[in-house]
C-alpha positions in Angstrom: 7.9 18.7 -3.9 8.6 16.6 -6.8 9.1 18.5 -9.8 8.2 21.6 -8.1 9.4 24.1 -10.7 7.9 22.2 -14.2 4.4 21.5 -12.1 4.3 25.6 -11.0 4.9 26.5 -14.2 2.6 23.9 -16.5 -0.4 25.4 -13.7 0.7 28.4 -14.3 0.1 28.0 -18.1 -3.0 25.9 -17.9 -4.9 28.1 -15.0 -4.9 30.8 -17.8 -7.3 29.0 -19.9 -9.5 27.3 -17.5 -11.7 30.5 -16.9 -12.0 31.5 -20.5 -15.3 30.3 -21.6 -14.5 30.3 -25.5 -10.8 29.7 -26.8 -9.2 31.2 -30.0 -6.3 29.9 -32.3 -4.5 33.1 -30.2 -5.0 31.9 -26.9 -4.0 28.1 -27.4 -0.4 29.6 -29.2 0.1 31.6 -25.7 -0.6 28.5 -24.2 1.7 26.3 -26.0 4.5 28.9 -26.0 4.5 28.7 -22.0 4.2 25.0 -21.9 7.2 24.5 -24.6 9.1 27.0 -22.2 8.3 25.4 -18.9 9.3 22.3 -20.3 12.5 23.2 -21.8 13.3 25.1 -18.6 12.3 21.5 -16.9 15.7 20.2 -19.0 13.3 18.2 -21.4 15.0 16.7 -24.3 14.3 19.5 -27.3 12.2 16.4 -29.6 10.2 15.3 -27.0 8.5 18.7 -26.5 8.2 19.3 -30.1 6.4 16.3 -30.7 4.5 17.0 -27.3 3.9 20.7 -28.3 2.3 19.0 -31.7 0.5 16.4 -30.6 -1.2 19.0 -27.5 -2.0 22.0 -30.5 -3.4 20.1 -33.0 -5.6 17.9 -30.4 -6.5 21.2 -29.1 -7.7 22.7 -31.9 -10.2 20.2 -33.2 -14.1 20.2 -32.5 -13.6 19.1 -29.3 -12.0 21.6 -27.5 -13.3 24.7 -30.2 -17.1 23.5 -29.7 -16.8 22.7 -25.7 -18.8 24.3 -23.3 -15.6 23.9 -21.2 -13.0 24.3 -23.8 -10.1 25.1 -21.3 -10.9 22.3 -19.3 -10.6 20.4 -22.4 -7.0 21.5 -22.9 -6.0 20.4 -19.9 -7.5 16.6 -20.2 -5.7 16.6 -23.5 -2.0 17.8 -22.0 -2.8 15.5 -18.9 -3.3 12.2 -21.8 -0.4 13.4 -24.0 1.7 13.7 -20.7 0.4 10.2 -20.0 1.4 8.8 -23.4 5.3 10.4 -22.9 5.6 8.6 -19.6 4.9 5.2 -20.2 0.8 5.3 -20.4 0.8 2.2 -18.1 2.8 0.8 -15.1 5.8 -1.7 -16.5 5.9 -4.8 -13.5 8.8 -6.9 -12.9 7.8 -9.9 -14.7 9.2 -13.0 -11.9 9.4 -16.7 -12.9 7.3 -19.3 -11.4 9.4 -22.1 -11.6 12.8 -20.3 -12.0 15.2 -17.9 -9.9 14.1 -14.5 -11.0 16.9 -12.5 -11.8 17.5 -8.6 -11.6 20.7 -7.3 -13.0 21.2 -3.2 -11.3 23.6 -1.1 -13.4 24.5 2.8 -13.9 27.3 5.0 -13.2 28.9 5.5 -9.3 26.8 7.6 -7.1 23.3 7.2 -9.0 22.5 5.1 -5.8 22.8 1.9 -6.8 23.6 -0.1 -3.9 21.2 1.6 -2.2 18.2 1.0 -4.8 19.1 -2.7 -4.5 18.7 -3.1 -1.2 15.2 -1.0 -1.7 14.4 -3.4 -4.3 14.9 -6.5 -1.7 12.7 -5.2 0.8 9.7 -4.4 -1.3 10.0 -7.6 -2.6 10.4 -9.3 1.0 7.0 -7.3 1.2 5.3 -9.1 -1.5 7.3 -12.4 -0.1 9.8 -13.2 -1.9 12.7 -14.3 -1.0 15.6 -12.0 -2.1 19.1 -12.5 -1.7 21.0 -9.6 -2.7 24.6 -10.0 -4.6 28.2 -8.2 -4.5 29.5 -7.5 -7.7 31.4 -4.6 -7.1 34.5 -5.5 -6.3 36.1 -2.1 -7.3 35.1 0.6 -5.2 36.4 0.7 -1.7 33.3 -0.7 0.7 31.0 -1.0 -1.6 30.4 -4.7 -0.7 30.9 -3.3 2.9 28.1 -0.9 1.9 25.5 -3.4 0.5 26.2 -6.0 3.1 24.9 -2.9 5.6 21.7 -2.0 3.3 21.3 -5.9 3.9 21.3 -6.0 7.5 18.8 -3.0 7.5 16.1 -4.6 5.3 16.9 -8.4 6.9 18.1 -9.7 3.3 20.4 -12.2 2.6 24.2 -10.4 1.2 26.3 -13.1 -1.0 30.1 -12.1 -1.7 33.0 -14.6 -2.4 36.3 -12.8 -0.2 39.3 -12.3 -2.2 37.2 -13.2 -5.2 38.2 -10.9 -8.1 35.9 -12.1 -11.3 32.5 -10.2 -10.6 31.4 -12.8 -13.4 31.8 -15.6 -11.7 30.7 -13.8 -8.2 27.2 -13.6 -10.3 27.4 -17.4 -11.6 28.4 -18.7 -7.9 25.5 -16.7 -6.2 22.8 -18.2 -9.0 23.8 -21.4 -7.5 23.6 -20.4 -4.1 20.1 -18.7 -4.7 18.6 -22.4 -5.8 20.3 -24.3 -3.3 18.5 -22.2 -0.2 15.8 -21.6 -2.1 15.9 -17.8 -2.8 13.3 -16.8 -5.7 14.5 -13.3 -6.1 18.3 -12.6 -7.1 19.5 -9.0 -7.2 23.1 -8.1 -8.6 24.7 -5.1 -7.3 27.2 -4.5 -10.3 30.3 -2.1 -10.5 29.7 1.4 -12.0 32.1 4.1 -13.1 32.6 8.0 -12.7 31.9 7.6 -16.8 31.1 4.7 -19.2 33.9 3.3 -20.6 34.7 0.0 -22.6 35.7 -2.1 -20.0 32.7 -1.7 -17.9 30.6 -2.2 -20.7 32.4 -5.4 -21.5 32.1 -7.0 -17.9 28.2 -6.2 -17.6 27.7 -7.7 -20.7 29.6 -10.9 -19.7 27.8 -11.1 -16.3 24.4 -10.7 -18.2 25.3 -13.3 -20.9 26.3 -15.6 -18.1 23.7 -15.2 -15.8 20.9 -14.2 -18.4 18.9 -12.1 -16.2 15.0 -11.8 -16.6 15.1 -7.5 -15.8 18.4 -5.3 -16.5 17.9 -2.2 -14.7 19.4 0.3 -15.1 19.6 3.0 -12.2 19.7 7.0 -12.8 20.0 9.9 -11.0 17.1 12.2 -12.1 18.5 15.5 -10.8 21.6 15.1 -13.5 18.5 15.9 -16.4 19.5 15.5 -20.0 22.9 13.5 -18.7 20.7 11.2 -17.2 18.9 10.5 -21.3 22.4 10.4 -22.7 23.8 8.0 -20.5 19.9 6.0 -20.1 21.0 5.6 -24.6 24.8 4.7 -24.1 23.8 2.0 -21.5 20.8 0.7 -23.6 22.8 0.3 -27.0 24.9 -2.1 -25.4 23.4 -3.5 -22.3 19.3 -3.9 -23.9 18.1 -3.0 -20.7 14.6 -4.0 -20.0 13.8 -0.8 -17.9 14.7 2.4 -15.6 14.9 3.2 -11.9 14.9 7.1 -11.2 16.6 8.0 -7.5 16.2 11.1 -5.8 13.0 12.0 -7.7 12.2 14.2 -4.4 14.9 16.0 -4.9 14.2 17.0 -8.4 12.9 20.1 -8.7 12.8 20.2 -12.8 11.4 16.5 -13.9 13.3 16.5 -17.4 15.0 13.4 -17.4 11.9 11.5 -16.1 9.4 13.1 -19.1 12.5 12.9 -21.8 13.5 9.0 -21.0 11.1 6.7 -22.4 10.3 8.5 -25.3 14.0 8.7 -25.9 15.1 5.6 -25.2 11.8 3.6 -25.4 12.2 1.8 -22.2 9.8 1.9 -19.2 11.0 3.9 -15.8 9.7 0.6 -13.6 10.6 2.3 -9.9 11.1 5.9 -8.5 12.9 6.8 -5.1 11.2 9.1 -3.5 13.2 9.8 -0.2 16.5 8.2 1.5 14.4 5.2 3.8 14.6 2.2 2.6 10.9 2.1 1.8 11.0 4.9 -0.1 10.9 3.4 -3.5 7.4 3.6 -5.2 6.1 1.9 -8.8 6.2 4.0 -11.3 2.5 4.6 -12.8 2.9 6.8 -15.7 -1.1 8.3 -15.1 -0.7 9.2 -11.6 2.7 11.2 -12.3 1.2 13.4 -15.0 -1.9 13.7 -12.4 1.0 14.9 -9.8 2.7 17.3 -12.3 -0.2 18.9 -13.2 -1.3 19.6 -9.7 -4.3 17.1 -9.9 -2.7 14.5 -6.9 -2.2 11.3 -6.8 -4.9 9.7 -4.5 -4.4 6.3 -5.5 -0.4 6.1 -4.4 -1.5 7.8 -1.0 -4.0 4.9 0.2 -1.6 2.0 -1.3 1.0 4.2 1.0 -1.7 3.8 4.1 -2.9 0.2 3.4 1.0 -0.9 3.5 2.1 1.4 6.3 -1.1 0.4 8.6 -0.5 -2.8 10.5 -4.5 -4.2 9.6 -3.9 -6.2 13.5 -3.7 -2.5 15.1 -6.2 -0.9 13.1 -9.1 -3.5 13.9 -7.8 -3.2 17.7 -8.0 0.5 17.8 -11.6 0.3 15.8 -12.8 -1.9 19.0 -11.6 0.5 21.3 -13.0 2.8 19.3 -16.4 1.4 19.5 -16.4 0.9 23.5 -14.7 4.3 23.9 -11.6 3.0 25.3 -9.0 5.4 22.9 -6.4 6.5 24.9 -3.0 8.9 24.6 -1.5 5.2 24.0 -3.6 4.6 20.5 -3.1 8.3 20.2 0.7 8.3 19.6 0.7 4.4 18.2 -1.7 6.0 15.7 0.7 9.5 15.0 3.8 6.9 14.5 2.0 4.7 12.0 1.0 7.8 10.0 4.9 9.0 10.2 5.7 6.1 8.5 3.6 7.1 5.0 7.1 9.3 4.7 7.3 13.4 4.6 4.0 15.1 5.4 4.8 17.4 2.4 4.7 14.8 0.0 1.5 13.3 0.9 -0.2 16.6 1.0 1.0 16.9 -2.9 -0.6 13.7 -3.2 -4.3 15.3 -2.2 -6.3 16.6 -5.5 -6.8 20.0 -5.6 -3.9 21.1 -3.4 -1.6 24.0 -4.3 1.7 23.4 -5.3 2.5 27.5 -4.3 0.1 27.3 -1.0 2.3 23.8 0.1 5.3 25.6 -0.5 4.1 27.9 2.0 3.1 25.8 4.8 5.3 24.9 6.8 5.2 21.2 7.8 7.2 21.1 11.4 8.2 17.5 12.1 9.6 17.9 14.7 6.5 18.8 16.6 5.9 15.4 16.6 9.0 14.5 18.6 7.6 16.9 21.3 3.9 14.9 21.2 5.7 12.3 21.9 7.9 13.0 24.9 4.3 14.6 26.8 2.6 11.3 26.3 6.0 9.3 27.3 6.2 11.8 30.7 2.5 11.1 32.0 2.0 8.1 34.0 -0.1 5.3 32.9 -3.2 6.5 34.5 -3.4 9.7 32.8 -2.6 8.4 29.5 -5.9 6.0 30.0 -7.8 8.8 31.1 -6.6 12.2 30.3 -9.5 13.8 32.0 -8.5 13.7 35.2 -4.8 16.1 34.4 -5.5 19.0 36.0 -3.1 22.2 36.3 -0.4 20.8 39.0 -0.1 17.8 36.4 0.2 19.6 33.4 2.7 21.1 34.6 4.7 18.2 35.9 4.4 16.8 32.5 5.7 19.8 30.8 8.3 19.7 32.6 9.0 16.2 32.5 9.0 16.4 28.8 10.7 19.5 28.5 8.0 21.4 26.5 5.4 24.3 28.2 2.1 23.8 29.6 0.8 25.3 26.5 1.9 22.8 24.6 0.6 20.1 26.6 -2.8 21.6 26.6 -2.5 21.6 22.8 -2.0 17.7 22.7 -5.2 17.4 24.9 -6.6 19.6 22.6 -5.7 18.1 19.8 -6.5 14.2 21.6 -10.1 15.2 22.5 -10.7 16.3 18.8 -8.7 13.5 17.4 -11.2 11.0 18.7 -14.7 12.9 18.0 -13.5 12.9 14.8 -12.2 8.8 14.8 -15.7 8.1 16.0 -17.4 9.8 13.1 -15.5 7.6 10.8 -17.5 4.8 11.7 -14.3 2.4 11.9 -10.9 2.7 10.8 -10.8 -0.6 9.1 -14.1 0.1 7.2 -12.5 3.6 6.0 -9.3 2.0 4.3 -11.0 -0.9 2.7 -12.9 1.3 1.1 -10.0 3.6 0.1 -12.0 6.6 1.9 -10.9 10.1 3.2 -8.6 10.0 6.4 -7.0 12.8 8.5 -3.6 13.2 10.3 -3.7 13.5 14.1 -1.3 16.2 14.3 
């Protein structure tokens, strides 16, 4: 989970007052003494949760918490808008030129995952189509243009490099050029990091960026390094003025300090978040729906924008037709399990679901590869089962089984779990009607 430990622990100390039905000056100092804790545990800069401890107390203690008829619930809408405020309050967008080559200029340290991030970068905006072309300005480190001309290749996005070429300033000039001659709208710059910052790597970013003049200097962190992560977020701004943060391996993140500590520190916006190692796993950053996330309220929003971009609208409105003249078969069945796959980790969208335990996710064990095995049964039936799945009796179940090296048990689970699956899609009165509306939907498996 994302900023597992701060979120248990910030429950933990807000659950205590949500069942008191009156609040004293006593139990709101117990209250902030936990939350200070939790969030210096969380590796939160020391300022920002003095201010933060402040701003929640003295909110806290006014009329309308003291007066409330729900004074603990109170409380927590007040840490929930001061965690807001910290964050960002609202979601920073890349601003892109209309008449102009847009361009984004990556920087940070070696192995915040930077090449990476840019080629995450190019396909979400291939997804909103652009056209990206994505640019090698590392000519340092041993296959790192190697490396981003292979994130390329995966995401279908143009790589530009100059062989033998050995000013990355004039690598970045070149590559403007080449962006307006084919047309490219988008231009990324994969520049060199270092183990450290150091003089000279501050003084070639700053002559690519006065060269090139980019519209967005981002600058790309690892958010499991905590504190480091503000330190070197302030070394990079005071000389670079970057226009805004990327956080990588949020997912992997157990304590959340560098993402709370960073804009209030540095007074930039975190812009993007990577939330896994495809290359579609890099999300907006929406300040609201973080603190919703941390404070074990979910994050409904992010999972349908996840469902609307995942679901191919062509197969939905197919499958809703089928649907309709009850024609689902095992087909639909696993095309529909592979689409939901691609939303990313079924951990992380259960997090996403309001009201849902951080302790009781921790606890239930999310088997992926259960859905390898639903997959070879469907692959080992032949195409007249899979249309009509009433007619496998015992002798075929247990061809299948052993076709697809699983038990018979297993294989009457799927049927099981098939027959279900569509009651319940007919219930829904239509797929398609259900994600326009943003509505409630449920994993096959």
């Amino acid at each position: 989970m994302i900023f597992e430990s701060l979120s248990n622990k910030l429950q933990g100390a807000l659950n205590k007052l949500k069942g008191k039905g009156k609040l004293n000056e006593k139990d709101i100092d117990e209250a902030m003494r936990d939350i200070r804790l939790s969030l210096l545990e969380a590796d939160v800069n020391f300022k920002v949760v003095k201010d933060f401890i402040k701003s929640v107390k003295e909110r806290s203690m006014g009329s309308e918490v003291m007066e409330s008829l729900t004074p603990g619930q109170q409380v927590v809408k007040i840490v929930n808008e001061e965690m807001i405020k910290i964050l960002g309050e609202k979601e920073s967008k890349i601003q892109f030129s209309s008449s102009e080559v847009t361009v984004i200029m990556m920087c940070g340290l070696q192995g915040a995952g930077k090449t990476t991030t840019a080629g995450k970068l190019a396909l979400r905006f291939k997804k909103q189509n652009k056209r990206p072309l994505l640019v090698a300005c590392d000519i340092y480190r041993p296959a790192a243009i190697k490396q981003l001309e292979v994130v390329g290749k995966s995401v279908e996005v143009p790589v530009f490099k100059i062989e033998g070429e050995t000013d990355p300033v004039l690598i970045a000039e070149k590559s403007l050029q080449e962006a307006r001659k084919n047309g490219n709208d988008v231009l990324i710059i994969d520049t060199a990091g270092r183990l450290h910052i150091d003089e000279k790597l501050m003084a070639e970013l700053i002559q690519i960026r006065n060269r090139v003049k980019p519209s967005e200097v981002l600058l790309v962190l690892d958010a499991m390094t905590g504190q480091d992560a503000v330190k070197i977020a302030e070394s990079f701004n005071k000389d670079m003025e970057i226009t805004g943060l990327i956080l990588t391996k949020v997912d992997g993140d157990a304590r959340g300090g560098a993402a709370i500590s960073i804009r209030a520190v540095t007074s930039k916006p975190i812009k993007f978040v990577t939330t896994g190692e495809k290359m579609a796993d890099l999300e907006a950053f929406h300040p609201d729906r973080m603190a919703s996330r941390i404070l074990g309220m979910g994050d409904l929003l992010s999972l349908i924008e996840k469902a609307q971009e995942s679901f191919d609208s062509k197969k939905v409105k197919e499958m809703e037709e089928k649907l309709r003249g009850q024609g689902f078969t095992l087909d639909d069945f696993l095309d529909q399990m592979e689409q939901m796959k691609s939303l990313g980790p079924l951990d992380q969208l259960l997090e996403m679901i309001p009201g849902a335990n951080s302790k009781q996710l921790k606890n239930l064990k999310i088997d992926e590869k259960e859905l390898v095995y639903i997959k070879a049964i469907i692959q080992s039936m032949t195409k007249k089962e899979r249309k009509d799945p009433s007619i496998i009796n015992g002798s075929r179940r247990k061809r299948i089984a052993n076709g697809s090296g699983t038990s018979v048990q297993r294989v009457n689970k799927l049927l099981k779990q098939f027959i279900e699956t569509q009651k319940m899609m007919k219930k829904m009165g239509g797929m398609n009607k259900m994600m326009k509306k943003g509505g409630r939907f449920k994993m096959p498996f």
